[in-house]
N, C-alpha and C positions, 0 to 999 in steps of 0.2 A: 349750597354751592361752596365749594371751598373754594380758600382764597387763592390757588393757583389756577383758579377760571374765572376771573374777575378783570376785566378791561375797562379802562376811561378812558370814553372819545372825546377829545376836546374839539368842539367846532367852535370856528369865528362864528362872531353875532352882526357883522357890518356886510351892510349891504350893496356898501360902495366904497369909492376910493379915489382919492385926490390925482390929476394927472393931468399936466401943463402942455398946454397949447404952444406954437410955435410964438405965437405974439405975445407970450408970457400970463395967457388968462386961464385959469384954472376949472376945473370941470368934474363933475363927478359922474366916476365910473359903474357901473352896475355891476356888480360880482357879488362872490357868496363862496360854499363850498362847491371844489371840481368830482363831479356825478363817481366820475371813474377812481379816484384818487379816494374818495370813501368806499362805493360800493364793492370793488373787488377786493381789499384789505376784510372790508367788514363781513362778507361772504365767507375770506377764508375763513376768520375767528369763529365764525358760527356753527362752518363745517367742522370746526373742532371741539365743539364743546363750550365756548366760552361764553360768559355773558356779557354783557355790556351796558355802560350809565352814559347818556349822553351829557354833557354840559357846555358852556357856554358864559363868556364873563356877564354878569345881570340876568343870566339867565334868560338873556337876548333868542328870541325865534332865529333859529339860522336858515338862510335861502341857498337856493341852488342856484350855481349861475348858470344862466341859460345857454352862455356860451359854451357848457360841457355836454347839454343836451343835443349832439350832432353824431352823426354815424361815421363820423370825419374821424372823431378821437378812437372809433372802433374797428379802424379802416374798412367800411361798409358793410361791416358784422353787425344788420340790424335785429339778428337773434340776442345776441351780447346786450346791447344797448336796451333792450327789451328785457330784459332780465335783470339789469342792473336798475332797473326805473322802476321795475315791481318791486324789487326788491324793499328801496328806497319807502315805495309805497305804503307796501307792508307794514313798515315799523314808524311810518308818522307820525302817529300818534306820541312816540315817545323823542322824534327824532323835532320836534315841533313845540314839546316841550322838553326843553330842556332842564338840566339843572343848573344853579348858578356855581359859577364855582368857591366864592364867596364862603357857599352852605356845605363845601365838602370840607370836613374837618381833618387834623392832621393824622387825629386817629383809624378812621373812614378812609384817610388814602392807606394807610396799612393794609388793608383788607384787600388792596388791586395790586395784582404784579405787573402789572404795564400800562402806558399812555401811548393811547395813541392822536396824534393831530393830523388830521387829513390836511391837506395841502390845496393850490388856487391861491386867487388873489385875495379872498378878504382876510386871510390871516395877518394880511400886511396891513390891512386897517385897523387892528386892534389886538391881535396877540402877543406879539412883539413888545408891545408896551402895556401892557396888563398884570401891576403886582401879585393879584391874586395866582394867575396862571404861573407866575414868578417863583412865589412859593411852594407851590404844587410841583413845578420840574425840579426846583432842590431840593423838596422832600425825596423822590424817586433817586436825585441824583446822589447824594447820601446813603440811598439805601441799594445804590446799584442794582436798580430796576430796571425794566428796559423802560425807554424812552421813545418816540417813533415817529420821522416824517414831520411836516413843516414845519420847515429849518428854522423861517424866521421867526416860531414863536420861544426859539430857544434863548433871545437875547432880552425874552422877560424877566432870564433870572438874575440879571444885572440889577434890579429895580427892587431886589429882596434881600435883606443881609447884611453883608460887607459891601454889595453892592461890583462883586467880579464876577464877571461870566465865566457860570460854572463849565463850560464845556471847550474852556480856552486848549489850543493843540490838539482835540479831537477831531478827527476826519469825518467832512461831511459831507456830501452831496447837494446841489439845490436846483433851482429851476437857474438854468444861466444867463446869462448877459445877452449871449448870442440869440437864444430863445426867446427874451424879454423881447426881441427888437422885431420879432414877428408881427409881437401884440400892439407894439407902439407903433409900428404903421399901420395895420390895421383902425388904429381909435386914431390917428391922424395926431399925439401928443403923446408927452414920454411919461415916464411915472418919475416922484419924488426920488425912492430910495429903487434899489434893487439891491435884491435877497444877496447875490453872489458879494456885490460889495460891501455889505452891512458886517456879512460873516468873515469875510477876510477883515476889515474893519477892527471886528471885535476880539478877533486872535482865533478863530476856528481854520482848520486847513481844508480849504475848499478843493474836492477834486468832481471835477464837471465831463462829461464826455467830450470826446471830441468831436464827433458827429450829433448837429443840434436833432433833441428828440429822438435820440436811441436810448433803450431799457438801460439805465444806474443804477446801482445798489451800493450803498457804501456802510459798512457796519463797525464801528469803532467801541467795546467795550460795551456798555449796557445801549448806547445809539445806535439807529437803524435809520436812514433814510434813503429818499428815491428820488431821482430826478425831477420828475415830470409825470403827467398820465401817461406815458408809454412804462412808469417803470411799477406802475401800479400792483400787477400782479406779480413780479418777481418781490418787490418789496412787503407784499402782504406775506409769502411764501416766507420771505428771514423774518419776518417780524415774530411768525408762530413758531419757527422757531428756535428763534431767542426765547420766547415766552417759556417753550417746554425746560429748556438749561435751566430757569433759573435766575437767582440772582447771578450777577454778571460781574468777576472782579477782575 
């Protein structure tokens, strides 16, 4: 396989996530990675030839969260939902074992022209703040590779180096604020951080829709991200290709 069909998917390993009650007590949330936000990206790469290494920080088992198992995020296309679960299925075995990232050397990310990180909530439990991952996005970022989708594990590369966020004044997309507030009254408790303000925070230039949960795509030099599961398929579509261009300057 040559190395212009070579993909690293980085999934979160956390299973949950920290999220404050109104009386100020703390609770852990069940999340993982969003079914739709990996399975239609991972579908397109495959319909193209690509292969792909799954990893994970420690080489952590990553979960689905069960919250993306609904026909709700398929608007009642339980063909789609069905297909993206086989899918899922399908590659288990590899998607269950992960690799740590740890073990992926600097030489071995040579060999992938893109990263991809599916999106949801548990990347906010641990890729965000993950040296190793850290490393890994400035390696890519260096080598103007593409880079792809959740946003918030891009402020790992803060944690490597000089210690600046490599992707300062880059345009990015992310799950927004508006959107966030769905899910905090649903769990009845807000979350610590949110993505929109982490990255405006860190100097990225956030552009969000303006209708909450419509398709975004936002592409900024070798970066590629997406909203939300609604922008799942449009952003699997730029993500291959950016892959096909190239390195990206």
């Amino acid at each position: 396989m040559s190395d212009q069909k070579k993909v690293l998917i980085v999934l979160s390993g956390c299973h949950s996530i920290a999220i404050q009650k109104k009386d100020g007590s703390k609770i852990e949330q069940e999340t993982g990675y969003f079914l739709k936000e990996l399975a239609q990206p991972l579908q397109l790469l495959l319909d193209n030839d690509y292969s792909v290494t799954f990893a994970t920080p420690g080489g952590q088992e990553p979960r689905l969260d069960t919250l993306s198992d609904s026909s709700l995020w398929f608007l009642g296309n339980y063909y789609e939902l069905n297909r993206e679960k086989e899918l899922i299925k399908r590659l288990d075995k590899e998607i269950s074992n992960p690799r740590s990232l740890s073990s992926i050397s600097d030489s071995e990310l040579s060999s992938f022209s893109g990263v991809f990180v599916p999106g949801g909530h548990g990347p906010m439990g641990d890729l965000g703040k993950d040296p190793e991952l850290g490393r890994i996005l400035n390696h890519f970022h260096k080598q103007h590779k593409v880079i792809c989708h959740g946003p918030i594990a891009l402020l790992s590369t803060k944690l490597a180096e000089n210690g600046e966020f490599a992707y300062k004044d880059y345009r990015v997309t992310c799950y927004a604020n508006k959107e966030e507030m769905t899910n905090e009254l649903m769990w009845g408790a807000k979350l610590e951080t949110k993505v929109e303000d982490a990255l405006r925070e860190a100097g990225a230039k956030v552009e969000v829709s303006t209708i909450p949960l419509m398709p975004n795509v936002v592409r900024d030099r070798e970066l590629v991200s997406g909203e939300g599961p609604s922008s799942a398929y449009a952003f699997g579509q730029e993500f291959v290709k950016t892959l096909r261009e190239g390195v990206v300057v």
